[in-house]
C-alpha positions as CSV (number, residue, x, y, z in Angstrom):
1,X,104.6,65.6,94.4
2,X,108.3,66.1,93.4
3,X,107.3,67.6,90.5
4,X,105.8,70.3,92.4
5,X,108.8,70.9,95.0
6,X,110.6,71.1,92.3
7,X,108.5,73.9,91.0
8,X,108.2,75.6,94.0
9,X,112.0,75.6,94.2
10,X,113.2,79.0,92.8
11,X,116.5,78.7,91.7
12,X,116.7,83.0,91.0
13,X,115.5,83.6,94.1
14,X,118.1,81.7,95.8
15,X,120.8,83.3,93.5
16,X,120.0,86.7,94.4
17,X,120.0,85.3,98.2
18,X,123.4,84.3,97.6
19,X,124.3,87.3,95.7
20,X,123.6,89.6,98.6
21,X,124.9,87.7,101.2
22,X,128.1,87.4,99.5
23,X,128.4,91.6,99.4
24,X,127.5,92.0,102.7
25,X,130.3,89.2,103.4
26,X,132.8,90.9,100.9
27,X,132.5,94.4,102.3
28,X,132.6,93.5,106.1
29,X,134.9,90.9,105.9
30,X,137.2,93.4,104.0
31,X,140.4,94.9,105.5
32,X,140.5,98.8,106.4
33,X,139.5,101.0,103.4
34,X,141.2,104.6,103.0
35,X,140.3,108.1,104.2
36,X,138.3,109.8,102.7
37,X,139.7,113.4,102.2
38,X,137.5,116.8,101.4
39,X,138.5,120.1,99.2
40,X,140.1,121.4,102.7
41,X,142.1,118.4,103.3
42,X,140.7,117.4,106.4
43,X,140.6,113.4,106.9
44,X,137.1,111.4,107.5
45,X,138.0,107.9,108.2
46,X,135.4,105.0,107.7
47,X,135.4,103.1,111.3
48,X,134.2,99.1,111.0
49,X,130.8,100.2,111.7
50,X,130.6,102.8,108.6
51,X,131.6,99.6,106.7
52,X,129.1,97.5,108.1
53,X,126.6,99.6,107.0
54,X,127.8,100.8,103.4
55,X,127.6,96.4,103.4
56,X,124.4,96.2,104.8
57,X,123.1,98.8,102.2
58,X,124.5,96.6,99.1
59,X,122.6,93.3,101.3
60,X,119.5,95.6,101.3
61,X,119.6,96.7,98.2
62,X,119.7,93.8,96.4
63,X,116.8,91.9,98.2
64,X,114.7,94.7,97.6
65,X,115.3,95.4,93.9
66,X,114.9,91.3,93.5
67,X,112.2,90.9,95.8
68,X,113.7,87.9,97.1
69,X,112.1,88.3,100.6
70,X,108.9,90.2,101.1
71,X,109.6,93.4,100.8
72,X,109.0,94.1,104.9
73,X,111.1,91.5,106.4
74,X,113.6,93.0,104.4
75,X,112.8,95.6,106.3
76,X,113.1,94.0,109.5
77,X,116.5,91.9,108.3
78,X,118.1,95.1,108.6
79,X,117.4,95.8,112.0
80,X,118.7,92.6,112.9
81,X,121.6,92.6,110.9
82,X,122.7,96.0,112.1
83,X,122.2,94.2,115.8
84,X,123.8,90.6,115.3
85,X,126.8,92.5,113.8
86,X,127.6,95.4,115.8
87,X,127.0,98.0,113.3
88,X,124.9,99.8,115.8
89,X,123.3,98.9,119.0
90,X,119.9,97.3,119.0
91,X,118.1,99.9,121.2
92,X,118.9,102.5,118.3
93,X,118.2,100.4,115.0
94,X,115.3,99.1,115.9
95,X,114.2,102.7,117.6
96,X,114.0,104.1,113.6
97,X,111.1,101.5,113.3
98,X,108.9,103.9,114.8
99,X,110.4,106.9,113.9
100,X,107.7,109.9,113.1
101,X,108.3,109.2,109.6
102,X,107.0,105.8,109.4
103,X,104.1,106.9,111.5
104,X,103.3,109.6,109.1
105,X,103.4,106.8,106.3
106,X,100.9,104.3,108.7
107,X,98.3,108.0,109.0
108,X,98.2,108.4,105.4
109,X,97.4,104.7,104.6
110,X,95.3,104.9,107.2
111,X,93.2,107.7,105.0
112,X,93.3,105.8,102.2
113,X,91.3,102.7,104.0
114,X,88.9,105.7,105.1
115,X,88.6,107.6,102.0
116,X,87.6,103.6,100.6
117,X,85.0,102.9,103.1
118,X,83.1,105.7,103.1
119,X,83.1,105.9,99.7
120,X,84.6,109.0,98.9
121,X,87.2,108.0,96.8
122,X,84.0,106.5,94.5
123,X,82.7,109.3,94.5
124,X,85.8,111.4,92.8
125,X,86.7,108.8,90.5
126,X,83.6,109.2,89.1
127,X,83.4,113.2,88.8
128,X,86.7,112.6,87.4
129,X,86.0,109.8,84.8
130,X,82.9,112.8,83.7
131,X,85.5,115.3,82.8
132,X,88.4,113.1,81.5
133,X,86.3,110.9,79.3
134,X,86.5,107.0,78.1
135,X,90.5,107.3,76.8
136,X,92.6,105.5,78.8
137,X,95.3,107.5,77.4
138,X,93.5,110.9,78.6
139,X,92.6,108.9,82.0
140,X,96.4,108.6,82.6
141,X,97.1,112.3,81.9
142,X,94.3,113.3,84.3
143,X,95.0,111.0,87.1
144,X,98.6,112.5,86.9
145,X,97.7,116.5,86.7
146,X,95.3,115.6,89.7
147,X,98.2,114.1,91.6
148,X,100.1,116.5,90.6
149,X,98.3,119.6,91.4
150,X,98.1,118.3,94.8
151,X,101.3,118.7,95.7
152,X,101.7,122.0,95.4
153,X,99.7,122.3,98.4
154,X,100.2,119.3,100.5
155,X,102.8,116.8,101.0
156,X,103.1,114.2,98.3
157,X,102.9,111.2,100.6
158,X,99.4,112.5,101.8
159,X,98.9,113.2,97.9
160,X,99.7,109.1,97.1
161,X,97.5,108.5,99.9
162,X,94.9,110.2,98.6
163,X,95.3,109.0,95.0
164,X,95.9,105.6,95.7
165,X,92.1,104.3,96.4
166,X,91.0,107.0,93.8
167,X,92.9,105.1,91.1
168,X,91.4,102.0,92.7
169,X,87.7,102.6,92.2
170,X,88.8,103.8,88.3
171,X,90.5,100.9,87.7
172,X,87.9,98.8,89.0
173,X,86.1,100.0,86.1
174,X,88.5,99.0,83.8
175,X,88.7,95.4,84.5
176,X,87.5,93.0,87.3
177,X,89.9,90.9,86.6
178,X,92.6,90.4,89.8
179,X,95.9,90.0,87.5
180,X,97.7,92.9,86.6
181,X,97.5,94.5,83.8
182,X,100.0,97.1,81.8
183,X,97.1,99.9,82.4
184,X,97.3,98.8,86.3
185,X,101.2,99.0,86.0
186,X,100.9,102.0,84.5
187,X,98.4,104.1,87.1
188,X,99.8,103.2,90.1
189,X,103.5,103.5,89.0
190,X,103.1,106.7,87.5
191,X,101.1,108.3,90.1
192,X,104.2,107.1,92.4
193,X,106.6,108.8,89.6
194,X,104.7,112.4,88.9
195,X,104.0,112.8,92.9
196,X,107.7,113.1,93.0
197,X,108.1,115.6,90.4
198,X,104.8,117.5,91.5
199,X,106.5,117.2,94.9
200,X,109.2,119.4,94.2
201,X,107.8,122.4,92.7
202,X,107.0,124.2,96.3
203,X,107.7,123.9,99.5
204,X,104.6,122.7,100.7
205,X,105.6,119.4,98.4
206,X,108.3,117.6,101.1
207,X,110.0,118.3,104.3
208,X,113.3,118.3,101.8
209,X,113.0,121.6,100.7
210,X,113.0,123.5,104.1
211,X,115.7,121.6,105.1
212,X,118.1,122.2,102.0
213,X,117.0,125.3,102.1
214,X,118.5,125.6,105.8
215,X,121.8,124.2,104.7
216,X,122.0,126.7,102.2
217,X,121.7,129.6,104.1
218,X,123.5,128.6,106.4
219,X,126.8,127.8,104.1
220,X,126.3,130.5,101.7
221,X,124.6,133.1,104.1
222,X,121.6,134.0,101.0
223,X,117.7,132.9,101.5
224,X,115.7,131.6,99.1
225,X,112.0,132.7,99.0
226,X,109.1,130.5,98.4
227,X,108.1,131.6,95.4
228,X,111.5,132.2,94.1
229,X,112.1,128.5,94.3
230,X,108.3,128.0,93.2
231,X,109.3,130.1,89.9
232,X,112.8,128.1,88.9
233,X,111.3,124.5,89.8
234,X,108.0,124.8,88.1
235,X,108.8,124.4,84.8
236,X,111.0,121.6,85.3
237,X,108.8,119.8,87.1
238,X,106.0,120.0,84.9
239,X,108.2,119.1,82.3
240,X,108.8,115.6,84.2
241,X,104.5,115.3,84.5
242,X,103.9,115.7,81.1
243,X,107.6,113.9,79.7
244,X,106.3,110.5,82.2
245,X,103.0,110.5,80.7
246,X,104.5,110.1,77.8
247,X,107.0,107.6,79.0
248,X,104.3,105.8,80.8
249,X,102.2,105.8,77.9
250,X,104.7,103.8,75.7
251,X,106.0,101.2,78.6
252,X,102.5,100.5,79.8
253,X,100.1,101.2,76.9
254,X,96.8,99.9,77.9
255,X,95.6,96.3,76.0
256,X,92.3,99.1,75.5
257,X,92.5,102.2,73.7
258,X,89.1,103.3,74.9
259,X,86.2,101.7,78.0
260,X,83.2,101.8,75.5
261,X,80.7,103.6,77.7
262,X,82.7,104.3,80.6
263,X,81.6,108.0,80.3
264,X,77.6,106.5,80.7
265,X,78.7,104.1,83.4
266,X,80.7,106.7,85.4
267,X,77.2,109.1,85.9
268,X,75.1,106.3,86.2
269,X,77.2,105.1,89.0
270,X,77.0,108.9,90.6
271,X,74.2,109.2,90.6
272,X,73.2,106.0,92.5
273,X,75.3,107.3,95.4
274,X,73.0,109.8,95.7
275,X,73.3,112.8,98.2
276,X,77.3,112.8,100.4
277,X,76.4,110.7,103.8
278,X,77.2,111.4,107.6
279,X,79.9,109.2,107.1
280,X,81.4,110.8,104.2
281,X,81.1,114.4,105.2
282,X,82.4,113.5,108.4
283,X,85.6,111.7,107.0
284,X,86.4,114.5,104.4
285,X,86.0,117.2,107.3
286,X,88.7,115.2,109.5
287,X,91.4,114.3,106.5
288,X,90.8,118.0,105.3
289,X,91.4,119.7,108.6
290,X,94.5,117.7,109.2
291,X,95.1,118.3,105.3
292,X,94.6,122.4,106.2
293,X,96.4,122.3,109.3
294,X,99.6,121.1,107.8
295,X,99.7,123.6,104.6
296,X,99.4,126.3,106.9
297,X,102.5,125.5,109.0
298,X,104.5,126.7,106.0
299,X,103.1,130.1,106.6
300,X,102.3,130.6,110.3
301,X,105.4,130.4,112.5
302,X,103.4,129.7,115.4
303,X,102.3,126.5,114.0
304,X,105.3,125.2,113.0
305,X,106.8,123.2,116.5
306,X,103.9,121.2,115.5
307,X,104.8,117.4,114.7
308,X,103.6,116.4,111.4
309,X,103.5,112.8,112.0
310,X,101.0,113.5,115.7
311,X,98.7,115.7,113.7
312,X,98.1,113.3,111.3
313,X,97.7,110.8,113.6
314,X,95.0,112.9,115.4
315,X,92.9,112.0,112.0
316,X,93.5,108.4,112.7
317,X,92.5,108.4,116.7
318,X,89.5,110.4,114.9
319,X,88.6,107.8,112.7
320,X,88.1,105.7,115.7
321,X,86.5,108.1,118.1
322,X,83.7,108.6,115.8
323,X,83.6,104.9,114.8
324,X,83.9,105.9,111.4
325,X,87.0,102.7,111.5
326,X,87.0,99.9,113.6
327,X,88.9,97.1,114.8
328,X,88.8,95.0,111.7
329,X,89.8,98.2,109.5
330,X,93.2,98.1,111.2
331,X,93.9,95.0,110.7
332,X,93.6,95.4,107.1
333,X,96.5,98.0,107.0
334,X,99.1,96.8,105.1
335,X,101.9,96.2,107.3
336,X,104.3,95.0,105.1
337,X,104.7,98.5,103.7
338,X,104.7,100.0,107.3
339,X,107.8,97.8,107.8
340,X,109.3,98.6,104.2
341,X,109.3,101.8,105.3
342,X,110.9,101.5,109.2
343,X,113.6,99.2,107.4
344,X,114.4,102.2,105.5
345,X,114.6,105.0,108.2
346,X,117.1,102.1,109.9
347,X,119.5,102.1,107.0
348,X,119.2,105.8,105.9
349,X,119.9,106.7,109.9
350,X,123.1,103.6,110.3
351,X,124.7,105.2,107.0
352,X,124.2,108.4,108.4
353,X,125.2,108.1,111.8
354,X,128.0,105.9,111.4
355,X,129.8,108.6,109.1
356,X,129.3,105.9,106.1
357,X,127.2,108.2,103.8
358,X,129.5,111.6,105.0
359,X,132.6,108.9,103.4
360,X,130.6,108.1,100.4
361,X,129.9,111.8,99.6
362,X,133.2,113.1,100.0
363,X,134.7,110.1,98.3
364,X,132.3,110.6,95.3
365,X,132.6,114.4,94.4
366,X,136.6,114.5,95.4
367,X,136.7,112.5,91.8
368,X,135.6,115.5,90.2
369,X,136.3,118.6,92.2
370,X,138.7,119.1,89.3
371,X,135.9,118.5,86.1
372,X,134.8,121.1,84.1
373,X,131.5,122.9,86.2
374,X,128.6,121.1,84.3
375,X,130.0,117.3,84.8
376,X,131.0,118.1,88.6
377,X,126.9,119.3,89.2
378,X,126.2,116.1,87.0
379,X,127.9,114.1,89.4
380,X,126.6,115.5,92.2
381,X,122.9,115.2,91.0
382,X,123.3,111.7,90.4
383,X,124.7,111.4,93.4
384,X,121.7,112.4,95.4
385,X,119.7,110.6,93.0
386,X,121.3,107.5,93.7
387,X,121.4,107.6,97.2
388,X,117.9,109.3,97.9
389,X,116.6,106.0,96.5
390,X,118.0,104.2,99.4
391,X,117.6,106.5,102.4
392,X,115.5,109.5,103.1
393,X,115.7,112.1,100.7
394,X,116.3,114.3,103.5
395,X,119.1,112.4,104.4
396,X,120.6,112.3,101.0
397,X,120.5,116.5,100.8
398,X,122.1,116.4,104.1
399,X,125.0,114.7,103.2
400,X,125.2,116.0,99.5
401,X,124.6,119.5,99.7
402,X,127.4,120.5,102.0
403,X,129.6,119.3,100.4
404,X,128.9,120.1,96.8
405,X,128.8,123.4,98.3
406,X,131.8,124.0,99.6
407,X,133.3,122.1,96.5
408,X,131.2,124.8,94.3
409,X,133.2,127.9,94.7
410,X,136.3,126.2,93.6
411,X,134.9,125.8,90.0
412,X,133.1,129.1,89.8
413,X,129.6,127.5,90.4
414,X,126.9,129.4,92.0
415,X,125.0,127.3,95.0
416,X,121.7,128.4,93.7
417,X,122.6,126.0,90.8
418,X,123.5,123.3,93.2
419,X,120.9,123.4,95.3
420,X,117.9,123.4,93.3
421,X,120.0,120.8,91.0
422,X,120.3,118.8,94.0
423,X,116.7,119.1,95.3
424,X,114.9,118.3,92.2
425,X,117.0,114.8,92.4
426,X,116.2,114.2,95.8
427,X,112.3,114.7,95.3
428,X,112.7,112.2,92.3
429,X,113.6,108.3,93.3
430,X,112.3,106.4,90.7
431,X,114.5,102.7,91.1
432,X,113.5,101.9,94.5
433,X,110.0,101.6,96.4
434,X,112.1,102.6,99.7
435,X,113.3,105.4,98.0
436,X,109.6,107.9,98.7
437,X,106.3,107.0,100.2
438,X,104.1,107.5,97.3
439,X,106.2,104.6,95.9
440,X,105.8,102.0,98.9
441,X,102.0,103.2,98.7
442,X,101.5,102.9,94.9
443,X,103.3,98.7,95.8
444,X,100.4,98.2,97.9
445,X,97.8,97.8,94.6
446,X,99.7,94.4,93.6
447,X,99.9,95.6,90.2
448,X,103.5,95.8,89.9
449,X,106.7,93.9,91.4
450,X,109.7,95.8,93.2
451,X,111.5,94.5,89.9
452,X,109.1,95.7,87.4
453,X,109.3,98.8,89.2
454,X,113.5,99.3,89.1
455,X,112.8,98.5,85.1
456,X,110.5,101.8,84.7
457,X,112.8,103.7,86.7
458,X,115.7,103.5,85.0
459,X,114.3,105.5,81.4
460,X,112.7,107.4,84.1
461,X,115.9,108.3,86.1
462,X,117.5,108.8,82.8
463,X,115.1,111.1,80.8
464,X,115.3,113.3,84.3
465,X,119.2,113.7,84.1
466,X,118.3,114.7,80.7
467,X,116.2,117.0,81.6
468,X,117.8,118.7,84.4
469,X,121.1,118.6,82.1
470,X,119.4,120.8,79.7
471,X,117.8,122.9,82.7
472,X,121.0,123.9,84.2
473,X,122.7,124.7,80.8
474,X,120.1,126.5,79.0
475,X,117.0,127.0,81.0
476,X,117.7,128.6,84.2
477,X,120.4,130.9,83.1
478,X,117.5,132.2,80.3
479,X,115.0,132.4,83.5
480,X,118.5,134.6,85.3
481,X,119.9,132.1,87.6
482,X,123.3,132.5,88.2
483,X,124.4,129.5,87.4
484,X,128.5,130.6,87.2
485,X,130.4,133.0,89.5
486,X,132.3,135.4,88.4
């Protein structure tokens, strides 16, 4: 019997407890820290609060990367701790818990337990396994053009949600085993990785592009066209599908080259599903007109006041209406990424609000408003790229992108540079599950840890400042991007 406490006793787990309670105790405890100062001299002080949260975010950060909690009371740790410790009132840091966003993410997993039961997702994986063949190597590469195909035309965290039980019923046919494997590791955490690259090559990808977009017309004064920012990011991020295929390829080779007779098995399986049910037509109507809907708010004004979240949602009350889902379906929605995701609208809206992420940006690029051009947009990408891992990437342009812009003219850089430099980081969180919702929704296959996930980010983050190092030096000024001012 002591022999097994003392197995169940993990003494990392308790070290990484300690570690992040004694940041968050550091950086609160900690006596006033200096101004931070912009290009225009003007003064942004960082009040108590701001500190409490740029604290709370190093407590945060470290629980999740080391999964020393479940990843969702995490989550809900942060809400408290902003309460218990004044960083912001209650009423507002638990409010983020049900912000639109997190509903959007609870509609798309909701679509995934659909597209399961009725057997849809079957169904593709199947049709798919006919055209892509027995390789597991050419199973990876088509799983990942599928995903990322998708997102030109509809928002990567429906694309994950979509995926995500397709790459179930394939990998069911891989193994039956329940333990991971590296072939598991490597479906579901690359289909997380290319839906963020896919994600950024039109607007139709993420709600981050219209907004930076925004900003940067209204700094500079110059619009950007759809398919003017369609024609710059495409190449670079199709050069980030086909570069993490690789890269996923030699993390995670699969223990099996090939499934002997997985081609056979895949139409003999079709085929026994015979004609598409009631069911199934009636599900793939409802996700698709909610799909439809959505793309076509980037083109009709009209439909634009429209929430994103509530017309997703009108899929899910759908679901139910026509008893396609029922009572013990919800229950099998996996919470504990709902909450991942709430804890990480709370944070990304206390650093935000409190002026802590405005103090981090500033503080950040003042260190080299004075570089040569290429290291100052260097810095600035990996500055969004870092923080849009812990807080919306929304929220990481918002802060970033003013700034950098206004910093921009004083080196001769032109904002196209910086903002499609800054975007293509933001759509691209590879350390953190928090950091996108194609990466909380990938988590929920128990293939991987939060850990094993930060390890495969960090080539992954790397090879993509490679890649949009050479892209800013050489490629975009061949394609006629003004990347210097006169």
């Amino acid at each position: 019997m002591a022999l097994a406490e003392a197995k169940a006793f993990d003494v990392k787990r308790v070290i990484y407890l300690f570690i992040g309670a004694v940041l968050f105790t550091i950086v609160y405890c900690s006596p006033p820290w200096p101004d931070a100062v912009d290009p225009a001299g003007k003064h942004f002080p960082l009040s108590p609060q701001a500190k409490g949260a740029i604290a709370l975010f190093l407590l945060a950060g470290t629980y999740w990367v080391f999964e020393v909690l479940p990843i969702g009371v995490t989550g809900l740790l942060i809400g408290v701790m902003q309460a218990l410790f004044f960083i912001r009132p209650a009423s507002e840091a638990f409010k983020d818990f049900m912000d639109p966003a997190v509903l959007f993410i609870f509609g798309s997993l909701t679509i995934g337990a659909v597209f399961t039961k009725v057997g849809l997702t079957k169904r593709l994986a199947y049709r798919m396994l006919l055209i892509v063949g027995e390789s597991t190597t050419r199973i990876y590469l088509g799983c990942f053009v599928v995903t990322a195909l998708l997102t030109h035309i509809m928002a990567h965290t429906a694309v994950a949600a979509t995926m995500y039980p397709l790459l179930l019923s394939i990998y069911s046919l891989y193994t039956t085993d329940k333990a991971p494997t590296r072939f598991g590791k490597g479906l579901f955490i690359g289909m997380a990785f290319v839906a963020g690259a896919g994600s950024i090559i039109t607007l139709l990808g993420a709600a981050r592009g219209v907004v930076a977009l925004g900003f940067y017309k209204e700094i500079t004064g110059k619009e950007v066209s759809f398919f003017e920012l369609t024609y710059y990011m495409a190449p670079l991020g199709w050069g980030m599908v086909i570069l993490l295929w690789l890269l996923i390829r030699f993390f995670f080779k699969p223990e099996q080259d090939r499934i002997p007779g997985l081609r056979d098995k895949a139409r003999q399986l079709s085929a026994e599903m015979g004609k598409l049910t009631g069911r199934e037509l009636g599900a793939g109507l409802i996700v698709f007109g909610a799909i439809f809907f959505l793309s076509l708010q980037s083109f009709i004004p009209a439909l634009q006041p429209f929430n994103k979240s509530a017309v997703l949602l009108v899929a899910t009350v759908l679901f139910f209406v026509f008893r396609i889902l029922d009572l013990s379906d919800l229950e099998l929605i996996p919470w504990n990424i709902v909450l991942l995701f709430s804890g990480a609208m709370s944070i990304g809206f206390c650093l935000w609000q409190t002026g802590a992420a405005q103090w981090l940006a500033i503080q950040w690029l003042g260190f080299f408003k004075n570089a040569h051009w290429f290291v100052f947009v260097m810095a600035m990408t990996f500055f969004v790229l870092v923080m849009t891992n812990f807080i919306m990437n929304v929220a990481a342009i918002a802060i970033s992108l003013p700034v950098a812009l206004v910093v921009a003219p004083y080196l001769g850089v032109g904002g196209e540079v910086i903002l499609y430099a800054a975007l293509a980081a933001a759509g691209m969180p590879f350390l953190l599950l928090v950091g996108a919702a194609p990466n909380a929704i990938a988590y929920s296959s128990n293939q991987f840890t939060s850990g094993e996930f930060f390890n495969a980010g960090i080539p992954a983050s790397i090879l993509l400042m490679a890649v949009l190092g050479l892209t800013i030096s050489i490629l975009w000024p061949v394609m006629g991007m003004k990347v210097l001012t006169p």
